[in-house]
C-alpha positions as CSV (number, residue, x, y, z in Angstrom):
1,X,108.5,133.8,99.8
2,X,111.9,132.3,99.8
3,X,114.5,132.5,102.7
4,X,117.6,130.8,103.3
5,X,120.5,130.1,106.0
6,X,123.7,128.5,106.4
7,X,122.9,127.2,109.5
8,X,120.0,125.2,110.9
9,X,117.4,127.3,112.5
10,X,118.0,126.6,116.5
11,X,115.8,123.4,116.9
12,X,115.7,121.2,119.3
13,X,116.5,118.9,116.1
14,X,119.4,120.6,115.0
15,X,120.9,121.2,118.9
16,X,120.8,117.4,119.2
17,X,122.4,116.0,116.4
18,X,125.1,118.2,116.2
19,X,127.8,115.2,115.1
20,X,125.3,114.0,112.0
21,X,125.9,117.7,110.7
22,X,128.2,117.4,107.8
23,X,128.8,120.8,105.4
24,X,128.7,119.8,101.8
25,X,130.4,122.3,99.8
26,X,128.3,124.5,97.2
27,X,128.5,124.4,93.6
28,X,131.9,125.6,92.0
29,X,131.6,124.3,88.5
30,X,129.5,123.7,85.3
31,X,127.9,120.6,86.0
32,X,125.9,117.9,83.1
33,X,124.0,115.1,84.7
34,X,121.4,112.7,84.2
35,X,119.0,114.2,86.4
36,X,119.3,117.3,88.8
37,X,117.1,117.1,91.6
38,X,116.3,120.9,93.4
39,X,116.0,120.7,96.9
40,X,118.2,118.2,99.5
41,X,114.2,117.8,101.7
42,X,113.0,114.2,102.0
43,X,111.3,114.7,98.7
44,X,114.3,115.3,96.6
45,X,116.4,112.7,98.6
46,X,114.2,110.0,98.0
47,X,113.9,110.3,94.2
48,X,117.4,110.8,94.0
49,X,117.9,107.4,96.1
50,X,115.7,105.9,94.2
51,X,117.6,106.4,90.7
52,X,120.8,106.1,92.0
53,X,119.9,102.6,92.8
54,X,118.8,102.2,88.9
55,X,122.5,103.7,87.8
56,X,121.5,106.7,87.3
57,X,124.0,110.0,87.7
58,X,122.2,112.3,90.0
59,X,123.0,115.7,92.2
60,X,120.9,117.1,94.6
61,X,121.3,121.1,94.7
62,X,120.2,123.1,98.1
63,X,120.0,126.6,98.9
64,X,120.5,125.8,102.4
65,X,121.5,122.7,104.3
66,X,120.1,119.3,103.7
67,X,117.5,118.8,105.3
68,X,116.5,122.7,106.4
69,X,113.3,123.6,106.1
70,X,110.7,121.7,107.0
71,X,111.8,117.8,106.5
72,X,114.3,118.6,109.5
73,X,111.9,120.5,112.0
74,X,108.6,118.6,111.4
75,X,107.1,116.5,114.4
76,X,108.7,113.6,113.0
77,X,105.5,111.2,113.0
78,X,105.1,108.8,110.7
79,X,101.4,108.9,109.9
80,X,99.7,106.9,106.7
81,X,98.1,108.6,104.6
82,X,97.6,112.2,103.1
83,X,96.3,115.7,104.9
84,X,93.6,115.3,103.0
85,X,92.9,111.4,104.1
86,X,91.7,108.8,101.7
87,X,88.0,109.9,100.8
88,X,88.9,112.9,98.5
89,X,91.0,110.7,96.8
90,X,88.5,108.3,96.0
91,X,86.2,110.6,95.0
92,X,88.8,111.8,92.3
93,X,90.3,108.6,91.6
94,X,88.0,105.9,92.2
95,X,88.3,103.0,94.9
96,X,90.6,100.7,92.7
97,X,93.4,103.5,91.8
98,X,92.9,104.9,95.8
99,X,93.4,101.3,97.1
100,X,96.5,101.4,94.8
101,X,97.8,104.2,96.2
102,X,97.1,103.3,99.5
103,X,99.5,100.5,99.2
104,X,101.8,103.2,97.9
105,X,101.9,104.4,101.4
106,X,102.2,101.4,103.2
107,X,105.1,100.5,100.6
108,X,106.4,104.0,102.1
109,X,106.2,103.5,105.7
110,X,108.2,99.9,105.1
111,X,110.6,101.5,103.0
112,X,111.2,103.9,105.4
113,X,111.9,101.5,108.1
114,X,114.4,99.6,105.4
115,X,116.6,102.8,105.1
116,X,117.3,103.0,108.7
117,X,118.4,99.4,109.1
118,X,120.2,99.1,105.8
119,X,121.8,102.6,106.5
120,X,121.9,102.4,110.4
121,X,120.8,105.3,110.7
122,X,120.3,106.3,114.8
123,X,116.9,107.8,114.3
124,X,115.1,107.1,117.4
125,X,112.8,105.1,115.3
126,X,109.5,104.2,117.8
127,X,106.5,102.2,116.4
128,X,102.6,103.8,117.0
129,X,100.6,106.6,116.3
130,X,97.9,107.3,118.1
131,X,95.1,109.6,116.3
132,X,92.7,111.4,118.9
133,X,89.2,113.0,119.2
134,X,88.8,115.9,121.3
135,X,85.0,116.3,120.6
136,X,82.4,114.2,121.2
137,X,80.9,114.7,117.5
138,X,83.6,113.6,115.9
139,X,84.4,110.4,117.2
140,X,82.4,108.6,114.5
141,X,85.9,110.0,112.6
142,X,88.1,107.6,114.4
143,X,85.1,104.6,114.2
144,X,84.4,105.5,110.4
145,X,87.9,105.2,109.2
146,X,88.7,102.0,111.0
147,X,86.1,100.3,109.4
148,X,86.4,101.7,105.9
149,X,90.1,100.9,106.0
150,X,89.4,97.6,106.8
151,X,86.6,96.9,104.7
152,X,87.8,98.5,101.4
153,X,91.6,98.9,101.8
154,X,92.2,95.6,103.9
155,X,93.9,97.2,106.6
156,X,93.8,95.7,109.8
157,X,96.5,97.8,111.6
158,X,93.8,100.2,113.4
159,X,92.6,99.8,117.1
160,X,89.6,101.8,118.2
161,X,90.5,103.1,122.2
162,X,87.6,104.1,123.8
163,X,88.0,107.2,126.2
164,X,88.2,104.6,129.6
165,X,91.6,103.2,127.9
166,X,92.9,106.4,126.8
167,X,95.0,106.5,130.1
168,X,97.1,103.1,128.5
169,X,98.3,105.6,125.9
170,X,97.9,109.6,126.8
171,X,97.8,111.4,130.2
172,X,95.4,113.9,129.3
173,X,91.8,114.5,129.7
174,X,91.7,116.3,126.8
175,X,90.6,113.6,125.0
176,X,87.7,111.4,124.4
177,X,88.9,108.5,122.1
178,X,91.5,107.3,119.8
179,X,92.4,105.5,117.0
180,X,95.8,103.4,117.3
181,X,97.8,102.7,114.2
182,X,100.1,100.2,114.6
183,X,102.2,100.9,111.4
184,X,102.6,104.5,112.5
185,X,105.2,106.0,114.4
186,X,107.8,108.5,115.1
187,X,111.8,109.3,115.1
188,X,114.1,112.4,114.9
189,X,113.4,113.7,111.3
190,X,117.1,116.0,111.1
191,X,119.2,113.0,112.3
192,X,116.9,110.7,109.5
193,X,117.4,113.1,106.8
194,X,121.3,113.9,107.7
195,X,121.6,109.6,107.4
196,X,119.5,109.6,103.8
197,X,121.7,112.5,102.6
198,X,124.8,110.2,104.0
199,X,123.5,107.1,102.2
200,X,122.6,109.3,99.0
201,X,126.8,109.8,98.9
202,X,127.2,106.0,99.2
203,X,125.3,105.2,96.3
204,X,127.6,108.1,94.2
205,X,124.5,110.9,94.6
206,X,126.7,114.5,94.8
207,X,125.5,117.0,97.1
208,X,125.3,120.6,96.6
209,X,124.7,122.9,99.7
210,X,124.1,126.9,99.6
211,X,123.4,126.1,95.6
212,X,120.6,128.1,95.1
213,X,118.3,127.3,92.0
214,X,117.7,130.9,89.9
215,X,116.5,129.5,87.1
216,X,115.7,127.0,84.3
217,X,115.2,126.8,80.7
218,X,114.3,124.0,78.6
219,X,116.7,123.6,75.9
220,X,116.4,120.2,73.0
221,X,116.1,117.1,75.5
222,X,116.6,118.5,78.6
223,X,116.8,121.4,80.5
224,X,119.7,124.3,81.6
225,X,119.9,125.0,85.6
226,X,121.4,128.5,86.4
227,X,123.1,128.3,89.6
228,X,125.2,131.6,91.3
229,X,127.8,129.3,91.0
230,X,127.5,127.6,87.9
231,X,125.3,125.8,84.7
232,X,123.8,122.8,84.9
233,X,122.9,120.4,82.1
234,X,120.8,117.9,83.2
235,X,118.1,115.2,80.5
236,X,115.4,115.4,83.4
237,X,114.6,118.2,86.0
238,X,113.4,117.6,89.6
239,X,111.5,120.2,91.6
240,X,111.6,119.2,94.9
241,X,111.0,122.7,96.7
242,X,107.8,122.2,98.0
243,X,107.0,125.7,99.9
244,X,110.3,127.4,98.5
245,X,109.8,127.0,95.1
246,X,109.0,130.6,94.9
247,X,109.6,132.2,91.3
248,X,111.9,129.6,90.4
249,X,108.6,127.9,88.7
250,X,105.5,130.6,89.2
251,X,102.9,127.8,87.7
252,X,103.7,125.8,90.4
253,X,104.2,128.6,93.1
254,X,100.2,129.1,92.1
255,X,99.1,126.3,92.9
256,X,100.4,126.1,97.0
257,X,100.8,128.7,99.6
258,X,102.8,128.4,102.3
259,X,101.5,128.3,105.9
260,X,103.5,128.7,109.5
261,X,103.4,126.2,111.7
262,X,105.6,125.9,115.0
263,X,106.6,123.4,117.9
264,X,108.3,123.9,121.1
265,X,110.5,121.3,123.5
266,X,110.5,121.0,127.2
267,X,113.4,120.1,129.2
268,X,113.7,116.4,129.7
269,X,111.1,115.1,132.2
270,X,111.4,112.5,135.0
271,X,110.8,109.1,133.7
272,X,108.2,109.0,136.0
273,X,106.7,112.2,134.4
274,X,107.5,110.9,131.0
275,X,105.5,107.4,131.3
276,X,102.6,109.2,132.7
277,X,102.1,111.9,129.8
278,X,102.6,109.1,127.3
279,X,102.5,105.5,129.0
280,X,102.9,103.4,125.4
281,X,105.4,105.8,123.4
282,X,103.4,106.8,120.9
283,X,103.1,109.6,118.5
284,X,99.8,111.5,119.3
285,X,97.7,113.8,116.7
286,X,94.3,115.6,117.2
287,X,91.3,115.6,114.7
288,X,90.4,119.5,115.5
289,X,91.0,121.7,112.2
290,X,94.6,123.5,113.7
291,X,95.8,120.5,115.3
292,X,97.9,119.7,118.4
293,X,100.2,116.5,117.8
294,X,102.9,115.9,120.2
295,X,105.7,112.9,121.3
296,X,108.5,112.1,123.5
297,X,111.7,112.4,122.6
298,X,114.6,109.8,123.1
299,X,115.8,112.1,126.2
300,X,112.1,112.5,127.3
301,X,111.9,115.9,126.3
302,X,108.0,116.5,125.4
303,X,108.1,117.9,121.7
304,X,104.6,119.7,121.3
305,X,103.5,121.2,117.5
306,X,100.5,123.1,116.7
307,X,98.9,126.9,115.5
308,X,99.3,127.6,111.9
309,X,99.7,131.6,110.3
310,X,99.9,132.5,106.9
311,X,101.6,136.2,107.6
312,X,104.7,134.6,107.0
313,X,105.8,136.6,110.0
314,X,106.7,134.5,113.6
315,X,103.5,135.2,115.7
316,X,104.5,137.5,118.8
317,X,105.1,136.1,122.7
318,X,105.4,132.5,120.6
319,X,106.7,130.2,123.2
320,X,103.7,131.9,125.8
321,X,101.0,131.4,123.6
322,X,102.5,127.6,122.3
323,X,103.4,126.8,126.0
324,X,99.4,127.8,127.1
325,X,98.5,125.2,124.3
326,X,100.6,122.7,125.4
327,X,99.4,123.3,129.1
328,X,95.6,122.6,127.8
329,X,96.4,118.7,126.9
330,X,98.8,118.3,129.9
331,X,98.6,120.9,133.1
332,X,101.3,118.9,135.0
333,X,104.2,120.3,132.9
334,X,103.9,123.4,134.7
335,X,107.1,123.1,136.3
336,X,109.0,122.3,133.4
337,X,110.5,124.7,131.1
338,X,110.3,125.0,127.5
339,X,114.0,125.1,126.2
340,X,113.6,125.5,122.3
341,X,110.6,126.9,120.6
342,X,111.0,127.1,116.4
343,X,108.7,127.3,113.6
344,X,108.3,126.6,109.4
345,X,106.6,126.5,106.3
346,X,104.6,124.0,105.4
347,X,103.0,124.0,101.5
348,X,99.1,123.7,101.2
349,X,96.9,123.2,97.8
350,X,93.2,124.6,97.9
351,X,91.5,120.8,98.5
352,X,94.7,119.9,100.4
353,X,95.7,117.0,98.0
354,X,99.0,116.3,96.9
355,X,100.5,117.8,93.5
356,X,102.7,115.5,91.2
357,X,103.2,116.0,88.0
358,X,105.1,116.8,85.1
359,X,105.6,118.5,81.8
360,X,108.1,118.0,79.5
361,X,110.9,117.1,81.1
362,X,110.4,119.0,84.5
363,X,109.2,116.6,87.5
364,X,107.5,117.6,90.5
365,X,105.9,117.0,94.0
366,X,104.5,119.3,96.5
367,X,101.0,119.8,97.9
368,X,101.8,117.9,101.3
369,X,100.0,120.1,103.7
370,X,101.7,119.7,106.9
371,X,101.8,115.6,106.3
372,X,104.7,114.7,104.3
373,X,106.8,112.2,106.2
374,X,105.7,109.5,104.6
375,X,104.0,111.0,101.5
376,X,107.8,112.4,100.6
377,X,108.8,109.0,100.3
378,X,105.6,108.0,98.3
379,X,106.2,110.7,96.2
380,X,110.2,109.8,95.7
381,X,109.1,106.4,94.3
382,X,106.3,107.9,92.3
383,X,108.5,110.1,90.6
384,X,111.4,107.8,90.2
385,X,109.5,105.6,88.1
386,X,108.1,107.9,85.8
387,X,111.6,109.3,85.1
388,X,112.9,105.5,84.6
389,X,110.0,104.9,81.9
390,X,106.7,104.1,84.6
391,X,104.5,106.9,84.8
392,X,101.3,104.8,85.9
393,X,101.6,106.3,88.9
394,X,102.5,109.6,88.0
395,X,99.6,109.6,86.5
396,X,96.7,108.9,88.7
397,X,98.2,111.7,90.7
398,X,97.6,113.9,87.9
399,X,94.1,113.2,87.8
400,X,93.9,115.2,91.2
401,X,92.7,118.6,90.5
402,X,94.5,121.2,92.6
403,X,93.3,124.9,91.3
404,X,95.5,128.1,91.5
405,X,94.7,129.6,94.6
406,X,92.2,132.5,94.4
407,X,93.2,136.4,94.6
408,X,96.7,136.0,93.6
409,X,100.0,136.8,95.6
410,X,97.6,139.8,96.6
411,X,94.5,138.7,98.1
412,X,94.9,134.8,98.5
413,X,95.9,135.3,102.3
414,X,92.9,137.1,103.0
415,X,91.0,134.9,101.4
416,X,92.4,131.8,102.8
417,X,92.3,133.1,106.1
418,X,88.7,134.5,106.0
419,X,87.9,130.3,104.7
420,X,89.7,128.6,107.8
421,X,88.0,130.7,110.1
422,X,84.9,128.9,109.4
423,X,87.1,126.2,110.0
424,X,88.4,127.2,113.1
425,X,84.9,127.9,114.7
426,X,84.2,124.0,114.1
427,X,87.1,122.8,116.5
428,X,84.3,123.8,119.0
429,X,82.5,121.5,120.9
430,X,78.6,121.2,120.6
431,X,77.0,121.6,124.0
432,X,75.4,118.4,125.9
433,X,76.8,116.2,123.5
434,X,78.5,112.9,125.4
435,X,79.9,109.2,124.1
């Protein structure tokens, strides 16, 4: 799979920051660099921040725009932790090198936060996210993960909201509890990105757009990037393509497959609407298996995300069917319209933990599985510091076992859809079961 554009899909993200929108010119040149990172996504921006700021010559080469594929058409919440959560990690890992990397992700979510003052970058930046329980049998999720954060990871940022104060926070009776976490939150993830990219400039990072990666080859102490445009010589290799990596690297294109998921907008609401659907500003997720997660915008437009294909094909009557979803949580948008409805790739690994890694002098990070806005930034300092000389962390990620996913390019769709039906039928609730 690998697609690309010139222009930004028609988001609601890209139709409202239309004066952050800069066009970087592609590739014209031979190039020779310290490091060449593939792929101008938060990933690849965040490395490329990260050595810049430790003298090092970078570019950033994109076969699109920055910020195109899924860093700028995500929900934009800012939610700790991985797809996976914590517990498959310390099963892997242990609970010292999880606790570690815990505080890798809270070092992520404050970093974050640093960029958009130090860059002023007009983001939209709110503070919560709110994590929710539709069925009954799985609130001991919310009440199991507050205390185990707390009691293993000293994190005391979670509030447990039982389903009589859900009103403070959500309009919906969807819902039956929730887990508040204060150093959550949410922003506009194109106008963030389009402000790292600018920042990136500052600190001398060049910028390639429509520079599409063909191919690599390792050659004496570094490796050879063949561009349409040009060659480029670089000592260390970044791969940050996530679920476009395609055959530029098929080892790596093994190990992920990448998964549709979509989001619509409404109009902007009343305030009055507005501070009934979501009364404290918060970011809202679901625990069901396809999740619904959902926020306001700046201009109180409701931006609702959910479904998941892997066709790779745009599911037909898509704004109905997303539009009937976004009715179940809250039946008094009926009147409102739905103004922009888009869709993405995401990248997924079998167990649904991250992939870092590297071999010889080729870096990578991908494996996010529809929750990467903080774990892109993790991953930029984790890879950072292995190129600089620290590959501690590096390595505890590589202790991770993420498999090549069964049947091949042939079969693994069936299969992986067969699996996630099973999945699917548990987003059910079980019948007389109350809180």
């Amino acid at each position: 799979m690998f697609e690309s554009s010139a222009h930004y899909p028609p988001t609601w993200y890209a139709a409202t920051s239309q004066a952050e929108q800069i066009e970087r010119p592609p590739l014209q040149q031979d190039l020779d660099v310290d490091v060449l990172v593939v792929g101008a996504g938060y990933t690849g921006l965040y490395t490329a921040h990260n050595l810049a700021d430790a003298g090092v010559n970078v570019a950033v080469i994109e076969a699109s725009r920055v910020g195109w594929a899924a860093s700028g058409r995500n929900g934009g919440q800012l939610i700790l932790g991985f797809s996976c959560d914590m517990p498959p990690i310390e099963a892997a890992l242990g609970l010292e090198a999880a606790q570690e990397i815990w505080q890798l992700l809270r070092g992520a979510v404050a970093d974050i936060r640093h960029k958009i003052a130090q860059h002023h970058i007009d983001c939209e930046l709110a503070t919560g996210h709110l994590w929710t329980s539709v069925l009954w049998q799985r609130i001991r999720l919310l009440s199991e993960w507050q205390e185990h954060a707390a009691r293993h990871y000293d994190y005391q940022a979670l509030e447990f909201v039982p389903r009589k104060d859900l009103p403070q926070h959500v309009g919906s009776e969807r819902y039956v509890a929730g887990l508040i976490d204060h150093e959550g939150g949410h922003f506009h993830p194109l106008k963030y990105i389009l402000g790292l990219a600018r920042a990136a400039e500052e600190k001398g990072v060049a910028i390639f757009e429509q520079t599409r990666a063909l191919s690599y080859t390792s050659q004496g102490d570094g490796c050879v990037v063949q561009t349409a445009q040009g060659r480029i010589r670089c000592r260390k290799l970044v791969l940050a393509t996530n679920a476009y990596v395609d055959q530029l690297d098929p080892a790596l294109e093994r190990k992920i497959m990448p998964v549709g998921t979509y989001m619509i907008a409404t109009e902007p609401l009343p305030e009055e609407v507005a501070s009934q659907l979501l009364p404290s500003n918060m970011a809202v997720s679901d625990n069901q298996f396809i999740l619904d997660y959902f926020r306001l915008s700046a201009d109180r437009s409701l931006l609702f995300g959910g479904k998941c294909t892997y066709s790779g094909r745009t599911p037909a009557n898509l704004t109905v069917s997303m539009r009937a979803d976004l009715l179940r949580v809250f039946p008094q948008l009926a009147p409102y319209r739905i103004t922009h409805t888009w869709g993405g790739h995401i990248d997924i690994t079998v167990p649904r933990t991250p992939d870092f890694g590297y071999r010889d002098n080729v870096y990578w990070a991908q494996g996010f599985s529809g929750h990467g806005v903080v774990p892109t930034c993790a991953a930029g300092r984790v890879l950072a510091n292995a190129i600089l000389g620290d590959s501690h962390l590096l390595q505890q990620f590589m202790r991770l076992s993420n498999p090549d996913f069964p049947g091949g390019k042939l079969l693994r769709v069936p299969l992986q859809a067969a699996g996630m039906f099973y999945y699917r039928l548990r987003d059910y609730a079980i019948p007389g079961l109350s809180y």
